[in-house]
PDB file of N, CA, C and O in Angstrom, chain B, residues numbered from 101:
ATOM      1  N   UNK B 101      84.175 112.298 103.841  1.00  0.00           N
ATOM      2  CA  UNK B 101      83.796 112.270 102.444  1.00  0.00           C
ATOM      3  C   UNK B 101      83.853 113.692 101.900  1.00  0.00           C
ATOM      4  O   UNK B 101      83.004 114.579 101.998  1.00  0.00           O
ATOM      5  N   UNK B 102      84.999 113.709 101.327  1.00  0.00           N
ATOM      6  CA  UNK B 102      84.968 115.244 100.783  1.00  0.00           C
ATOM      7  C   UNK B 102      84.762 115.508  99.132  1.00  0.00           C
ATOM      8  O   UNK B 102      84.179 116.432  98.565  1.00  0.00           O
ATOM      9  N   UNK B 103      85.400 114.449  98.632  1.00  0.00           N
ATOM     10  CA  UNK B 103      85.267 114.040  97.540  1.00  0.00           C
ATOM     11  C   UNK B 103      84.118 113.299  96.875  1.00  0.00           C
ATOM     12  O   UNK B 103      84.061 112.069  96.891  1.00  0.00           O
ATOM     13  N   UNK B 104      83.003 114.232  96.163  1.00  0.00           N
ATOM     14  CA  UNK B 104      82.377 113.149  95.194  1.00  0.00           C
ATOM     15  C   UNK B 104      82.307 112.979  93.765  1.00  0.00           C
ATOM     16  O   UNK B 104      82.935 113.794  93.089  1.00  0.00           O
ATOM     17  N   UNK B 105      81.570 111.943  93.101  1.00  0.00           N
ATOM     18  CA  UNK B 105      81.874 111.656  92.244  1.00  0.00           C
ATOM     19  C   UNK B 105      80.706 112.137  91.267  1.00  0.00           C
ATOM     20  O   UNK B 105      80.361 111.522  90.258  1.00  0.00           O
ATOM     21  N   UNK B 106      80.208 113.214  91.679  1.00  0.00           N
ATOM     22  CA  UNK B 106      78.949 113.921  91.204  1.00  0.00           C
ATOM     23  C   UNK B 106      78.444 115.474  91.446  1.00  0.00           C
ATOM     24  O   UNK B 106      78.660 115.936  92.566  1.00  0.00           O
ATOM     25  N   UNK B 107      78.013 116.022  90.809  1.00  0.00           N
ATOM     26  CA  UNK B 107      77.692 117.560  91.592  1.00  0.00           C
ATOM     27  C   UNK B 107      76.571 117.416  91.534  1.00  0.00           C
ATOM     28  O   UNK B 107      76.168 118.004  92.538  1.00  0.00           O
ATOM     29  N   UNK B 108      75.580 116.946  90.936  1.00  0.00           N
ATOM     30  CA  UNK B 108      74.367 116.540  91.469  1.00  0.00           C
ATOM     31  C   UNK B 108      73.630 116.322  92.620  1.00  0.00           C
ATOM     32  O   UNK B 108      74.253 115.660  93.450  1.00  0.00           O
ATOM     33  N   UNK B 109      72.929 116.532  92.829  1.00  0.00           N
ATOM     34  CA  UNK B 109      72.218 116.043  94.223  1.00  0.00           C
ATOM     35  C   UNK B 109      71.865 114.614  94.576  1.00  0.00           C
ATOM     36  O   UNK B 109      72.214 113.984  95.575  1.00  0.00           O
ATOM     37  N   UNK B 110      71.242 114.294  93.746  1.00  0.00           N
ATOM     38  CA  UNK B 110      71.323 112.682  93.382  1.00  0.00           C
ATOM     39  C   UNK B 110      72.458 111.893  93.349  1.00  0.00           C
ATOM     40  O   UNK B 110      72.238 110.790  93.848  1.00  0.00           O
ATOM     41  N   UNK B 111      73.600 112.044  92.945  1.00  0.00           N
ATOM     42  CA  UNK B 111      74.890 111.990  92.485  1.00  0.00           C
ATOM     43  C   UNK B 111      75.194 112.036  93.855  1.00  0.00           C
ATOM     44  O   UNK B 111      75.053 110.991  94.490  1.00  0.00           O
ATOM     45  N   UNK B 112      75.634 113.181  94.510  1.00  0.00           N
ATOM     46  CA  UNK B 112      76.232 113.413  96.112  1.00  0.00           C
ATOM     47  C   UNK B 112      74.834 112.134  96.763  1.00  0.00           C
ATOM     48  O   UNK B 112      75.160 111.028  96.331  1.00  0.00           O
ATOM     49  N   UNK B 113      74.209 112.083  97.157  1.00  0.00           N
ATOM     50  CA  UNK B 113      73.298 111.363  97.438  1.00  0.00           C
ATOM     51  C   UNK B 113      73.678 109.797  97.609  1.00  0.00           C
ATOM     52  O   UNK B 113      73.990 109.256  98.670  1.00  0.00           O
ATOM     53  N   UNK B 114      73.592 109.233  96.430  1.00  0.00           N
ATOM     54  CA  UNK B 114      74.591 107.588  95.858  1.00  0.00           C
ATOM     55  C   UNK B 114      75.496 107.879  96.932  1.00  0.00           C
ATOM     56  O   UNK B 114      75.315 107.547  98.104  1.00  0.00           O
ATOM     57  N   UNK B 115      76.823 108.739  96.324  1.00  0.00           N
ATOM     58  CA  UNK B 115      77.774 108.386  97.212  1.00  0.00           C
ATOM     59  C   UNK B 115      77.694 108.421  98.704  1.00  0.00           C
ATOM     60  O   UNK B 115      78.333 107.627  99.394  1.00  0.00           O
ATOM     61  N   UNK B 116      76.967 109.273  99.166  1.00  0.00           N
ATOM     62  CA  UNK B 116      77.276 108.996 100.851  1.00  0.00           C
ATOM     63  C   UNK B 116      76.116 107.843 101.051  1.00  0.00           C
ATOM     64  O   UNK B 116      76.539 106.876 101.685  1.00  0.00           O
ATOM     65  N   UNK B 117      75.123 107.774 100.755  1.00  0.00           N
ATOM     66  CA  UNK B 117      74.243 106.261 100.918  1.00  0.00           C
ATOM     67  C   UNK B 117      75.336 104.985 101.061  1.00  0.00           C
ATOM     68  O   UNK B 117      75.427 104.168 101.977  1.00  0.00           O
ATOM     69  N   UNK B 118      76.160 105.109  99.785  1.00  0.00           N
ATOM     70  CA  UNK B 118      77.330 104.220  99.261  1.00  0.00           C
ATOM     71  C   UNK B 118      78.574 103.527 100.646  1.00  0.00           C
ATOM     72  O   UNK B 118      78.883 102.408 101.056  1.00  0.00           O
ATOM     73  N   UNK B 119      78.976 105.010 100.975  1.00  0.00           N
ATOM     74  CA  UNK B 119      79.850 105.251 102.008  1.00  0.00           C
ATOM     75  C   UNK B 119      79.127 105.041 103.463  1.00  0.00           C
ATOM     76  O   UNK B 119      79.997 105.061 104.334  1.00  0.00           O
ATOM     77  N   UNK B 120      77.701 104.828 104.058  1.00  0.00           N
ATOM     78  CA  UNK B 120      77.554 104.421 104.585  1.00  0.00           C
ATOM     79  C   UNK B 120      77.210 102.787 104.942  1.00  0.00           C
ATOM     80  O   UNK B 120      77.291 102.222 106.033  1.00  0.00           O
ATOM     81  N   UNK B 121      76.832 102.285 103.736  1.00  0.00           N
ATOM     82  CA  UNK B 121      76.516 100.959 103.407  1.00  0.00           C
ATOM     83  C   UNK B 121      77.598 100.096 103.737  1.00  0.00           C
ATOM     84  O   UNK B 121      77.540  99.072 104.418  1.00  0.00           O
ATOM     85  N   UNK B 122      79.048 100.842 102.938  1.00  0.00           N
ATOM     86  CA  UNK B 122      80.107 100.236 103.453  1.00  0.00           C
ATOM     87  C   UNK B 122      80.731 100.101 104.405  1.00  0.00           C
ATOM     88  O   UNK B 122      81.232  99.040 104.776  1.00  0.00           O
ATOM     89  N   UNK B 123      80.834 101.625 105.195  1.00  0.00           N
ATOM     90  CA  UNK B 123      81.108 101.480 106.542  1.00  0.00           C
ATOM     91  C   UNK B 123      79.889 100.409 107.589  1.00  0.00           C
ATOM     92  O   UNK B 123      80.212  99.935 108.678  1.00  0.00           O
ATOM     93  N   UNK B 124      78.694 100.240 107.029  1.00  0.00           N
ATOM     94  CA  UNK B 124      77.945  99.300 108.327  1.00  0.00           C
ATOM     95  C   UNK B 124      78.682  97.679 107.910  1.00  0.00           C
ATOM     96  O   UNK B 124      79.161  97.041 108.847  1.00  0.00           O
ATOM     97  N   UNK B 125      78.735  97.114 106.571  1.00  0.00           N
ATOM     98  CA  UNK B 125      79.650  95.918 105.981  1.00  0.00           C
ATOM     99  C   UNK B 125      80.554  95.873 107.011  1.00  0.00           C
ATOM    100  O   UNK B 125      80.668  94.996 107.867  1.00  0.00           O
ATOM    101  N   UNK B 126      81.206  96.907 106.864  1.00  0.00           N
ATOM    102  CA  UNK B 126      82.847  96.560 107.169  1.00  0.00           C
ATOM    103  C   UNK B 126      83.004  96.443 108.935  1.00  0.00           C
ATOM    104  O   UNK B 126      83.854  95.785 109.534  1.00  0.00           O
ATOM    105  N   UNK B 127      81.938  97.273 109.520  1.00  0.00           N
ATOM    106  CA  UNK B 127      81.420  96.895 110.890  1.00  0.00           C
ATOM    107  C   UNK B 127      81.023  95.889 111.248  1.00  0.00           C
ATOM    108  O   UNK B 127      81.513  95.572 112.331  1.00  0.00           O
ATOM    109  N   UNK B 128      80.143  94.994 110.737  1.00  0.00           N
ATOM    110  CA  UNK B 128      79.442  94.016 110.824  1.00  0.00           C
ATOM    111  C   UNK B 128      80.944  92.582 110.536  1.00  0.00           C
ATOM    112  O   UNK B 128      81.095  91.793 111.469  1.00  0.00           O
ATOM    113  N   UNK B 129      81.463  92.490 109.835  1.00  0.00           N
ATOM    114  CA  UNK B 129      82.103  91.936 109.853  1.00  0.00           C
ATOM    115  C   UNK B 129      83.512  92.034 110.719  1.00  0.00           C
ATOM    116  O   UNK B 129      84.174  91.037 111.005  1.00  0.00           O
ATOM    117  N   UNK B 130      83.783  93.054 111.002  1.00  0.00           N
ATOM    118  CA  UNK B 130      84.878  93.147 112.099  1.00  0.00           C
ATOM    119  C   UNK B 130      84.338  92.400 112.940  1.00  0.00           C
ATOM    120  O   UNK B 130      84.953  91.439 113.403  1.00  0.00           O
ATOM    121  N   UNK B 131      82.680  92.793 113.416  1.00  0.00           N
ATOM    122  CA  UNK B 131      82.402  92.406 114.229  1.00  0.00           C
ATOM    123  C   UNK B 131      82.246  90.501 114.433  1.00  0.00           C
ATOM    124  O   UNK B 131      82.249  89.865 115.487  1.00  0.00           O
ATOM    125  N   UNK B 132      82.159  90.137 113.428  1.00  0.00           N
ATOM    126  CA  UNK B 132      82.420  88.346 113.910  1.00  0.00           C
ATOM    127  C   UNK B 132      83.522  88.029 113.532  1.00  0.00           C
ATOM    128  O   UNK B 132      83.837  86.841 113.595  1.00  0.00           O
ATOM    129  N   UNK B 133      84.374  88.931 113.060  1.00  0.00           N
ATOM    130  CA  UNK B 133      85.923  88.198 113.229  1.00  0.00           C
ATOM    131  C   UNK B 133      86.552  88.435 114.369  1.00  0.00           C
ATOM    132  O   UNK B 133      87.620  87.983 114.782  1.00  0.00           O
ATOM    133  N   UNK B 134      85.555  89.428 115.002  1.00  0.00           N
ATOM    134  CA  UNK B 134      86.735  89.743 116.312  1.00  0.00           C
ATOM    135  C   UNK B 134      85.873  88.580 117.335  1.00  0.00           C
ATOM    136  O   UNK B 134      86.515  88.008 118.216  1.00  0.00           O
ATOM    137  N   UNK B 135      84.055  88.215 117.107  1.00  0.00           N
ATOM    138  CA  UNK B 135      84.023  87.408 117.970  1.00  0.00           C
ATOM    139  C   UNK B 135      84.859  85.765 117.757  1.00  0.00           C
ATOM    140  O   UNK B 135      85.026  84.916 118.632  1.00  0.00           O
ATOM    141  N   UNK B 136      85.172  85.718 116.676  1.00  0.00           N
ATOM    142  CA  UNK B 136      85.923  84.207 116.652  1.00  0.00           C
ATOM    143  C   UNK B 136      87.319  84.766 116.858  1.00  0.00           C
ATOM    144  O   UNK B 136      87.955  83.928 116.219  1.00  0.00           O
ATOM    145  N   UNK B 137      87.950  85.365 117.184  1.00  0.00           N
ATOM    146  CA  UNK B 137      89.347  86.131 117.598  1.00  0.00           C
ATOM    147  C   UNK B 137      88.928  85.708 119.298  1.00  0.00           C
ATOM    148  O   UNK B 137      89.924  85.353 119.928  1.00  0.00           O
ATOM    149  N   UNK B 138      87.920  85.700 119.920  1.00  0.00           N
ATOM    150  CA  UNK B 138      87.718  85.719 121.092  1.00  0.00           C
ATOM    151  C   UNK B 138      87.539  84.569 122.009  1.00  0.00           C
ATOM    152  O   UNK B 138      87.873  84.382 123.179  1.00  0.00           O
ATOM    153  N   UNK B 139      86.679  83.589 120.800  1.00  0.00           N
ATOM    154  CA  UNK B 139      86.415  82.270 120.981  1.00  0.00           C
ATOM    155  C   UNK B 139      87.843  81.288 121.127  1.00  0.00           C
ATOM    156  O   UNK B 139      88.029  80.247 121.758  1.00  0.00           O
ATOM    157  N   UNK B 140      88.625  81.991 120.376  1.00  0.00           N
ATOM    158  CA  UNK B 140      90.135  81.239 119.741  1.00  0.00           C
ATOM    159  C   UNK B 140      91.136  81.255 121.079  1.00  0.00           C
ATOM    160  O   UNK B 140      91.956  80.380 121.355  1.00  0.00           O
ATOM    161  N   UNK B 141      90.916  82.227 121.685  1.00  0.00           N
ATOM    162  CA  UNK B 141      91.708  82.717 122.796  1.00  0.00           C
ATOM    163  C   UNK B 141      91.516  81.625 123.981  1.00  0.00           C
ATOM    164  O   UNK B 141      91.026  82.154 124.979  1.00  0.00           O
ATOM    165  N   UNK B 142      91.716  80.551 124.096  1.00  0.00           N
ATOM    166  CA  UNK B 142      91.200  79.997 125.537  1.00  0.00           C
ATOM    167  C   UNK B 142      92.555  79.657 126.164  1.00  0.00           C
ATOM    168  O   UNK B 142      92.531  78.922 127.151  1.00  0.00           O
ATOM    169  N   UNK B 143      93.536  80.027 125.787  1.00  0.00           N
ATOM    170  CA  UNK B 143      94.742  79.602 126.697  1.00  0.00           C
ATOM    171  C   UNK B 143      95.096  81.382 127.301  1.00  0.00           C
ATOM    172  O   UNK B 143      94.935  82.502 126.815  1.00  0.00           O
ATOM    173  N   UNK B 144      95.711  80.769 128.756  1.00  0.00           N
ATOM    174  CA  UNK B 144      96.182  82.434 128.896  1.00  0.00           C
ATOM    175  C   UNK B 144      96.952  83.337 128.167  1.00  0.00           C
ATOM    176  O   UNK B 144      97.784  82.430 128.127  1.00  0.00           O
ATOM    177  N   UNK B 145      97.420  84.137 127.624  1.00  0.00           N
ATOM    178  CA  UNK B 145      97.840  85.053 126.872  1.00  0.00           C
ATOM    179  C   UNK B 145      98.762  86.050 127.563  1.00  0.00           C
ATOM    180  O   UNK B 145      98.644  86.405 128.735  1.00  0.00           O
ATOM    181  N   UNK B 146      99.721  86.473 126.681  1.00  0.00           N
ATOM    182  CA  UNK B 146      99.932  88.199 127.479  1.00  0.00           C
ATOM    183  C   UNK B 146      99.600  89.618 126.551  1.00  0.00           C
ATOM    184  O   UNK B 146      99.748  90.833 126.683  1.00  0.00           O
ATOM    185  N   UNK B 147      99.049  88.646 125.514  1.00  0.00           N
ATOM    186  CA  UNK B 147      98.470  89.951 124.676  1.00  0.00           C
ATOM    187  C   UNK B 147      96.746  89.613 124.280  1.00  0.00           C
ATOM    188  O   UNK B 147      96.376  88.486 123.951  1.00  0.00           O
ATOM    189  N   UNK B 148      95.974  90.595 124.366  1.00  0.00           N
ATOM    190  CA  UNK B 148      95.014  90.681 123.702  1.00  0.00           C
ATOM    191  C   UNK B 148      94.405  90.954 122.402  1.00  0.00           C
ATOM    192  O   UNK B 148      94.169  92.131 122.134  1.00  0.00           O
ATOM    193  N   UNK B 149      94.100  89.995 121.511  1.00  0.00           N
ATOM    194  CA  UNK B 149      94.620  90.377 120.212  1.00  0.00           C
ATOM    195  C   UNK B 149      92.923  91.261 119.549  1.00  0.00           C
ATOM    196  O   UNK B 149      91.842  90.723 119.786  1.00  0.00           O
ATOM    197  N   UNK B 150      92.985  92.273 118.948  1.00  0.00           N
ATOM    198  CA  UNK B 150      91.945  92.546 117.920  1.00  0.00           C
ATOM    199  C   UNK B 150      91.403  93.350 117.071  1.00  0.00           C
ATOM    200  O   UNK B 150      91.701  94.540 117.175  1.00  0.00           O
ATOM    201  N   UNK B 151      90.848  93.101 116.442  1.00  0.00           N
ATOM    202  CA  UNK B 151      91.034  93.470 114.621  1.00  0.00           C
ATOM    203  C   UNK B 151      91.019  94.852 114.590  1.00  0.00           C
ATOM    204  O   UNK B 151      90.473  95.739 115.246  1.00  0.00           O
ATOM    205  N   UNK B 152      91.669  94.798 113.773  1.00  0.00           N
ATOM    206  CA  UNK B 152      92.259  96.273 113.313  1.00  0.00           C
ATOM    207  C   UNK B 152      91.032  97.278 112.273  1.00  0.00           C
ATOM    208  O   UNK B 152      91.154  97.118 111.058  1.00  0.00           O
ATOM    209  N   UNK B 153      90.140  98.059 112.656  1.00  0.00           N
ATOM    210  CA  UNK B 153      89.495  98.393 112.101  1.00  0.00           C
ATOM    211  C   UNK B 153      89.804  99.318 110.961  1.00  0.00           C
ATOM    212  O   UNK B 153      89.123  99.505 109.953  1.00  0.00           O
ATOM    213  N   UNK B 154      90.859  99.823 111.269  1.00  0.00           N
ATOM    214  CA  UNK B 154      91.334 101.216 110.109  1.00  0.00           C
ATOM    215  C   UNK B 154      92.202 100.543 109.081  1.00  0.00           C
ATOM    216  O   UNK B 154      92.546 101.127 108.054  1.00  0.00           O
ATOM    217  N   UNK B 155      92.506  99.475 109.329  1.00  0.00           N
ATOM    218  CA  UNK B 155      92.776  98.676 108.023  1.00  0.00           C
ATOM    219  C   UNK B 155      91.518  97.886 107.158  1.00  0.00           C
ATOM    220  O   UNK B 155      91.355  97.778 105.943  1.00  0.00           O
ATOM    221  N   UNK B 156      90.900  97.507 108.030  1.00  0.00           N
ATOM    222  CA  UNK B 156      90.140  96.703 107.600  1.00  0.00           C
ATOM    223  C   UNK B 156      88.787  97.453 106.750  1.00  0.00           C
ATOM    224  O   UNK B 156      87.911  96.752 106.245  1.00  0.00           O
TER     225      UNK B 156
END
């Protein structure tokens, strides 16, 4: 986070609160798509498939 959208203290404040809120979201949900990615898997495979976090 290099960029904010405030020079404020309060202002800088929001945003990284902001930027962490989203990063725990976007964790939390990787996290049960990758467990039904896991559940899905019951035949043998030769790849292991799972979610792509830096897109997501």
């Amino acid at each position: 986070m290099e960029n904010f959208s405030s020079k404020k203290v309060v202002g800088v404040r929001q945003d990284f609160d902001a930027c962490i809120l989203c990063g725990n979201i976007s964790g939390l949900l990787s996290l049960d798509a990758q467990k039904q990615v896991v559940q899905q898997e019951d035949k043998p495979i030769k790849a292991f498939y799972r979610i792509n976090r830096s897109v997501s």
